[in-house]
C-alpha positions as CSV (number, residue, x, y, z in Angstrom):
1,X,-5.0,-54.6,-198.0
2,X,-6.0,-53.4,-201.6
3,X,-8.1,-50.7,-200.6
4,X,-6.1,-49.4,-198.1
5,X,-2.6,-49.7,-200.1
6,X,-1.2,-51.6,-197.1
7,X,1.3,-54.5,-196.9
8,X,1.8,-57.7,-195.2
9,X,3.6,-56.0,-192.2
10,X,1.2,-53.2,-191.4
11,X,-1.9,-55.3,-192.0
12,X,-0.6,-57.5,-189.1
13,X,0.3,-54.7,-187.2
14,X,-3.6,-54.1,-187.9
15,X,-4.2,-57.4,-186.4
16,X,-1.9,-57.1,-183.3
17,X,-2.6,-53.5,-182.2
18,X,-5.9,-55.1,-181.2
19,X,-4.4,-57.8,-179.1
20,X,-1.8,-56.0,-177.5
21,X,-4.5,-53.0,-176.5
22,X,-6.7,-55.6,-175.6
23,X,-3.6,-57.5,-173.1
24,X,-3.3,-54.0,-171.2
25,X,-6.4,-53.5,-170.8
26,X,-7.0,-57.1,-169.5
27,X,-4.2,-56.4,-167.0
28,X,-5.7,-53.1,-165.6
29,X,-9.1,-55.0,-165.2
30,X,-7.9,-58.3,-163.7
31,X,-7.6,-56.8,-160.1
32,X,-11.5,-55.7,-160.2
33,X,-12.6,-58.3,-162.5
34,X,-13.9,-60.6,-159.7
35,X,-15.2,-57.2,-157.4
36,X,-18.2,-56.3,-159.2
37,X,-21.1,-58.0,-160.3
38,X,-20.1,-59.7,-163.5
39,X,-23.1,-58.7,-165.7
40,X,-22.4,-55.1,-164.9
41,X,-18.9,-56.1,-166.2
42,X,-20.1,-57.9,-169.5
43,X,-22.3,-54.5,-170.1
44,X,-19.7,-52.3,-169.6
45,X,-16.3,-53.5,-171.4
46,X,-19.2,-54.7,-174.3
47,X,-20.9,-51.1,-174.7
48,X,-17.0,-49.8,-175.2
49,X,-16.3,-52.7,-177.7
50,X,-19.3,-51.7,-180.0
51,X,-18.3,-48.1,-179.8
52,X,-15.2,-49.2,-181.0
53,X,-16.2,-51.4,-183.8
54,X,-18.0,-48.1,-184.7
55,X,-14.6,-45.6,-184.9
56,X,-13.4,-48.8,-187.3
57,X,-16.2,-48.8,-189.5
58,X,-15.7,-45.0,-189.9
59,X,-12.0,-44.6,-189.9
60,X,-11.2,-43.2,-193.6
61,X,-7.5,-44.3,-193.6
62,X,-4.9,-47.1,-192.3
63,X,-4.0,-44.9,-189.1
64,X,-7.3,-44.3,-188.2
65,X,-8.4,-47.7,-188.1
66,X,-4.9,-48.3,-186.8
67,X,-6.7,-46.3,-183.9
68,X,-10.0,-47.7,-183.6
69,X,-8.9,-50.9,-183.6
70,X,-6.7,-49.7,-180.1
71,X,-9.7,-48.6,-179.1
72,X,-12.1,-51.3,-179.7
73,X,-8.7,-54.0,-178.2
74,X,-9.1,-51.7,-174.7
75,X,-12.8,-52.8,-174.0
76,X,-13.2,-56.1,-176.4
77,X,-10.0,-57.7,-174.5
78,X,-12.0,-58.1,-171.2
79,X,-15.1,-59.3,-172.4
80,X,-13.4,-63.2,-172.9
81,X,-12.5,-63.6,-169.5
82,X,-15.7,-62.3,-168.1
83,X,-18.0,-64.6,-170.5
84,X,-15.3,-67.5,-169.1
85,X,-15.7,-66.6,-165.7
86,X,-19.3,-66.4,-166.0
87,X,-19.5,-69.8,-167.8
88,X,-17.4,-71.4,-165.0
89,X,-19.1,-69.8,-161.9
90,X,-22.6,-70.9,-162.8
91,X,-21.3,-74.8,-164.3
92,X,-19.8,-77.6,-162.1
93,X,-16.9,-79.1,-163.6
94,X,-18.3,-81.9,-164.6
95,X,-20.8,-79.8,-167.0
96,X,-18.4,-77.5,-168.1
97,X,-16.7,-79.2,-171.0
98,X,-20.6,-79.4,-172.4
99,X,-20.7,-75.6,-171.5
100,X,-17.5,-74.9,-173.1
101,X,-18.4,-77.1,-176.3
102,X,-21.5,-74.7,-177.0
103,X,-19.4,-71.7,-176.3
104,X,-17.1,-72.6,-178.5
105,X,-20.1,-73.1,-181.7
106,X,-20.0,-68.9,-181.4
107,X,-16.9,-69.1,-183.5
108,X,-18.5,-71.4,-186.0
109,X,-21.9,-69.2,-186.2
110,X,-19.4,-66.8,-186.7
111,X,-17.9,-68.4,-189.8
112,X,-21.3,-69.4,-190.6
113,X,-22.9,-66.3,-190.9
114,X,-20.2,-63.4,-189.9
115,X,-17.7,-63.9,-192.6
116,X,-19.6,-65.0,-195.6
117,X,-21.7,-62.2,-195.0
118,X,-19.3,-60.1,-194.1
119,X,-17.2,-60.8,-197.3
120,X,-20.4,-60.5,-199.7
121,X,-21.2,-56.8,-198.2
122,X,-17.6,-55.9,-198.2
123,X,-17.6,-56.5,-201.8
124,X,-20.9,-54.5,-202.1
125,X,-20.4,-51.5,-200.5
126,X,-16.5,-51.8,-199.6
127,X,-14.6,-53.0,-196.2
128,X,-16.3,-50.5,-193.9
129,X,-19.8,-52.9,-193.9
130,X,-19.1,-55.8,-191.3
131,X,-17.5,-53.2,-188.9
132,X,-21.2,-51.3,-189.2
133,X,-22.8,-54.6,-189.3
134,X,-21.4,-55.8,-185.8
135,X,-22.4,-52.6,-184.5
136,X,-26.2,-52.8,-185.4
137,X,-26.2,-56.7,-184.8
138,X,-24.2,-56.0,-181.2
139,X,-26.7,-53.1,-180.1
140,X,-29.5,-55.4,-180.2
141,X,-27.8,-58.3,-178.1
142,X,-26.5,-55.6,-175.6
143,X,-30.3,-54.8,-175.1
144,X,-31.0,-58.4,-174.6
145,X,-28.4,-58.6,-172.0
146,X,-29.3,-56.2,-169.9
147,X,-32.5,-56.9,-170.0
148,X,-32.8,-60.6,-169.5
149,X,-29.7,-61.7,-167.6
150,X,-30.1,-61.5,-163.2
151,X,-27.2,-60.2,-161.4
152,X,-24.0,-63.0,-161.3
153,X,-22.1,-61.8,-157.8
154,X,-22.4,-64.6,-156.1
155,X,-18.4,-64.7,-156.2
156,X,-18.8,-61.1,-154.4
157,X,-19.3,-63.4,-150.7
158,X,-16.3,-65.0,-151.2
159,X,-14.1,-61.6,-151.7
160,X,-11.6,-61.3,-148.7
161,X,-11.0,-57.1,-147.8
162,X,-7.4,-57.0,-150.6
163,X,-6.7,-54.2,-152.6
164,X,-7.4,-54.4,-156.3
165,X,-3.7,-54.6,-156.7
166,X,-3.0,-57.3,-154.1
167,X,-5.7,-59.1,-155.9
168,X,-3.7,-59.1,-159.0
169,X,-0.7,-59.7,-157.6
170,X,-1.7,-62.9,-155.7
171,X,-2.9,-64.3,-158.7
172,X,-0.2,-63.8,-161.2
173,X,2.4,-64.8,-158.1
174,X,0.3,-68.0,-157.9
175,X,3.0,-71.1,-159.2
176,X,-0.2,-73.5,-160.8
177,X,-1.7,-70.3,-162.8
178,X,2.0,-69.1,-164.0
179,X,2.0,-72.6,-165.7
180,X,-1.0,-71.9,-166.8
181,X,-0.5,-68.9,-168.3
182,X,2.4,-69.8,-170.2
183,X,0.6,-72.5,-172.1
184,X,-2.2,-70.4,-173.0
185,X,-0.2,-68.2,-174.3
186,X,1.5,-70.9,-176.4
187,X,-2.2,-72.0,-177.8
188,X,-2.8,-68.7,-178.9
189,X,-0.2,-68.8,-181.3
190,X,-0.8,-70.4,-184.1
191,X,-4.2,-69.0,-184.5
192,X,-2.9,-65.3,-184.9
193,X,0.2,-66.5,-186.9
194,X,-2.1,-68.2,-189.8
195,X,-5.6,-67.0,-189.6
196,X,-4.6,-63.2,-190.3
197,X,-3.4,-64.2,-193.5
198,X,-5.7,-67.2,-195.0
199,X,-7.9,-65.0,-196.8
200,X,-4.9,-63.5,-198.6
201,X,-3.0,-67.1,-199.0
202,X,-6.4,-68.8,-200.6
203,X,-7.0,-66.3,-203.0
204,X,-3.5,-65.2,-204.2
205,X,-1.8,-68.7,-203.7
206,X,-4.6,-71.3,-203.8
207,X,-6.7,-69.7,-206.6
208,X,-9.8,-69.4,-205.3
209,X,-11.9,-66.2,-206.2
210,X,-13.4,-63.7,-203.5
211,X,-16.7,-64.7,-204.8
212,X,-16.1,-68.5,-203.8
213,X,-14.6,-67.5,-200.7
214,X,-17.6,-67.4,-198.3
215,X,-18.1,-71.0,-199.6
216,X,-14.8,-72.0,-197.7
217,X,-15.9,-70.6,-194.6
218,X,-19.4,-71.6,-194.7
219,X,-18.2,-75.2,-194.6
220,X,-15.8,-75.2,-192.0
221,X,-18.1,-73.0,-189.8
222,X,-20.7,-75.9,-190.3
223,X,-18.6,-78.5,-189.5
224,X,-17.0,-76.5,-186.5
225,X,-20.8,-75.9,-185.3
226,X,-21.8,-79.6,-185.5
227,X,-18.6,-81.1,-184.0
228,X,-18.1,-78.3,-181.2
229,X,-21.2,-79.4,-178.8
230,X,-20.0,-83.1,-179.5
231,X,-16.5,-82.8,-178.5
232,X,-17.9,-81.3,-175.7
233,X,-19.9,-83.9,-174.1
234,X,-17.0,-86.4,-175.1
235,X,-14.6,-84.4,-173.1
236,X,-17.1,-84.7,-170.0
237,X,-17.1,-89.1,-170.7
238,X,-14.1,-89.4,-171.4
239,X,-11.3,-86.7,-170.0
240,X,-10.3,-83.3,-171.0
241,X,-7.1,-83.6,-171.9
242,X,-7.9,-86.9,-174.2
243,X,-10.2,-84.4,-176.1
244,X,-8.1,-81.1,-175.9
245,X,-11.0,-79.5,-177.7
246,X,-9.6,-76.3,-176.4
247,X,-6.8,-75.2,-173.4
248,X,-9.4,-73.2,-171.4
249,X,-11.5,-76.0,-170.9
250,X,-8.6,-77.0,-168.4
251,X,-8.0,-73.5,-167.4
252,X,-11.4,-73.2,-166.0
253,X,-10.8,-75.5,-163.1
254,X,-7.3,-74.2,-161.8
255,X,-8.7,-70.9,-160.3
256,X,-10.8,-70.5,-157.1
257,X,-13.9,-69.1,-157.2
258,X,-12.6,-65.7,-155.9
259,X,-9.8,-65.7,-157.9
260,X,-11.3,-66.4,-161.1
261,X,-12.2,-63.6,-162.4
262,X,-8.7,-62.1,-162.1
263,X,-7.4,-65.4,-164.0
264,X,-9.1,-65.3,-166.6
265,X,-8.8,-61.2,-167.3
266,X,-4.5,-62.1,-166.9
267,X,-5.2,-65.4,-169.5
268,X,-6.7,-63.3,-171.9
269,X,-4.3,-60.4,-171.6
270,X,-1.1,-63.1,-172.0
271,X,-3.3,-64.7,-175.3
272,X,-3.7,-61.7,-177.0
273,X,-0.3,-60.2,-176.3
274,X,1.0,-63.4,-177.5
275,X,-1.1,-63.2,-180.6
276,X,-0.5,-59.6,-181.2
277,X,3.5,-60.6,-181.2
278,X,2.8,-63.6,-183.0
279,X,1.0,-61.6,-186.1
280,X,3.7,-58.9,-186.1
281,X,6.2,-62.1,-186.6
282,X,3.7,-63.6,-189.3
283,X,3.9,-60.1,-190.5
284,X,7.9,-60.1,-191.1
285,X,8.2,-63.8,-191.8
286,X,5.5,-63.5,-194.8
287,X,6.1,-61.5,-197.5
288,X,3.9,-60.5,-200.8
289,X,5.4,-61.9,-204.3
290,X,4.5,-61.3,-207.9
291,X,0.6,-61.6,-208.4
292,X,0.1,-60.6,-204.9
293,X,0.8,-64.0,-203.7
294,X,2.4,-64.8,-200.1
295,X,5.7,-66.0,-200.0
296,X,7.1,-68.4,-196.7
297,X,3.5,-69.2,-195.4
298,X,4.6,-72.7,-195.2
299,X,7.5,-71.6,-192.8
300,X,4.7,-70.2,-190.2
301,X,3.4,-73.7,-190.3
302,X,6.7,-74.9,-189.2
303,X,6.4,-72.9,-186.3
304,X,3.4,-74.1,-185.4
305,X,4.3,-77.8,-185.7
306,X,6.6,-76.8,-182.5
307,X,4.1,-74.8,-180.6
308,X,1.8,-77.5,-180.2
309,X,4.3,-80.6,-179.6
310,X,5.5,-78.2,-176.7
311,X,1.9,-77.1,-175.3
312,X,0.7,-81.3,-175.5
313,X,3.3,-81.7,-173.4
314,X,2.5,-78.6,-170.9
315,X,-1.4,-79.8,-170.8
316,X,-0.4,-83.1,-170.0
317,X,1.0,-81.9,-166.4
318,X,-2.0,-79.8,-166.1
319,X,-4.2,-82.2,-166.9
320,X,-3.1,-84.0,-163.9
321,X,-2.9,-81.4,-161.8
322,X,-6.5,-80.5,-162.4
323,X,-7.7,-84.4,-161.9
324,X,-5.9,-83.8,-158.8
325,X,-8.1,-81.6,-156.9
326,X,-11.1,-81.6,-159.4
327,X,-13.8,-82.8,-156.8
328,X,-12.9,-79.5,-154.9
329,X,-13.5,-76.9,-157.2
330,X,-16.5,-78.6,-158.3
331,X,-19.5,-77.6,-156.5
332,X,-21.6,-75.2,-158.2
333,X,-21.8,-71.3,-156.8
334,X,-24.8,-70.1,-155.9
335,X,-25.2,-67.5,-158.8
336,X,-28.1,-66.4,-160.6
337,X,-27.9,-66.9,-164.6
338,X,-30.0,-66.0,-167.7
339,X,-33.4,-65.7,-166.7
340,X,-36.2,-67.6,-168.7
């Protein structure tokens, strides 16, 4: 925001341009998303999102990165829902809240190492470096992807002869996902109404320094990283919905096989639209006082409080509809993974 000259309301326009490119484009894709093989998929939306990253580590000026960031939203919105689908077409159901628990210690590596580091650099060499960073750090995974992972299209034999817009149709027409959609959306929320913003609200409010910054998210990404694969194998003991480690855990076992794919590209479009409109709120509800310090965070906490009484209440009915007809979506697909 400083180096830029940008306010409140544009940086979360910053935010949300992502999320809402990233929605359309996971609209467009969710009628092919479960016609190709899904590594061909993964490579493809994830070359676009590193080209993207690169335009934003270039981009001289607000509306350029305004741009890149559109750009980078178009390819890095799909590649969610195909890591999802993948994750659910090679697990049984009763694995997958294990599955999903590791999954989910990629956000805490990422607060482990991605932000500190990407903090210390920016204050280096300026707010360009973690854009460049993720470039040269996501070139080299690409490479191990395409390399190492087999072919995943074993949900390619169970493809009937529909259009790619029938596909989609079908799915979002489908009463059980429509439920589902809406409560995802409601769970995406109140991470793009606060997170945006904490940096700016523990420096300028709370008092800590930029250089004790990484500090904060060092610890939470450790915790986050030993709790995550724990919650996870809880959730398989004990129930999903008593854990709630996180909604697409659930989401996971509503699709068919065929149809999964295509649920989880519409999912992730609705949760980033949702969070794009939900920053741009953040954006206008929060505004920047004397000494650079933001004024009515506490009221985007109020919102919050809301949001999740009303999505408890929505997982609780799926919840039981997923116990319902868990043992048939169980078995596992025949589907090559990652290759030793």
């Amino acid at each position: 925001m400083p180096a830029l000259k940008i306010t409140p309301t544009q940086f979360g326009l910053v935010v949300s341009v992502y999320a809402f490119s990233a929605g359309a484009s996971g609209l467009l894709a969710a009628g092919f998303a479960d016609r190709y093989d899904r590594k061909k998929m993964l490579l493809f939306f994830y070359v676009g999102f590193i080209v993207g990253t690169l335009f934003c580590g270039l981009a001289p000026n607000f509306h350029a990165l305004l741009l890149a960031r559109m750009v980078t939203g178009l390819f890095g919105g799909v590649l969610g829902a195909v890591c999802g689908a993948i994750a659910t077409d090679l697990f049984e159901y009763e694995l997958r809240g294990r599955v999903m628990g590791l999954m989910q210690t990629a956000f805490a590596a990422s607060q482990i190492l991605g932000i500190p580091a990407g903090l210390y650099f920016s204050n280096l060499w300026g707010w360009h470096a973690p854009f460049i960073m993720i470039v040269l750090l996501g070139s080299v995974v690409g490479v191990l992807i395409w390399m190492y992972m087999k072919p995943i299209d074993g949900h390619l034999k169970l493809q009937g002869d529909n259009s790619a817009v029938r596909h989609l149709v079908e799915t979002v027409k489908t009463p059980n996902y429509l439920f589902a959609f809406v409560t995802m959306a409601l769970l995406t929320t109140g991470g793009f109404m606060l997170m945006p913003f904490a940096s700016a609200f523990t420096v300028n409010n709370l008092g800590i320094s930029m250089e004790q910054l990484p500090m904060i998210y060092l610890v939470s990404g450790i915790s986050a990283m030993i709790i995550g694969p724990m919650i996870g194998k809880v959730s398989d003991a004990v129930g999903k919905f008593r854990v709630f480690i996180v909604g697409s855990l659930l989401m996971s076992a509503i699709p068919t096989p065929a149809q999964r794919g295509s649920f989880m590209s519409v999912s992730s479009s609705i949760q980033q639209m949702s969070g794009g409109l939900a920053s741009i709120v953040a954006g206008l509800i929060v505004v920047e006082g004397a000494g650079g310090k933001l004024e009515h965070f506490n009221t985007l906490g109020y919102i919050i409080v809301g949001v999740i009484s009303a999505t408890l209440a929505m997982m609780y009915i799926i919840n039981k509809s997923v116990e319902g007809k868990a043992p048939a979506v169980g078995p596992v697909m025949e589907t090559p993974g990652i290759s030793e």
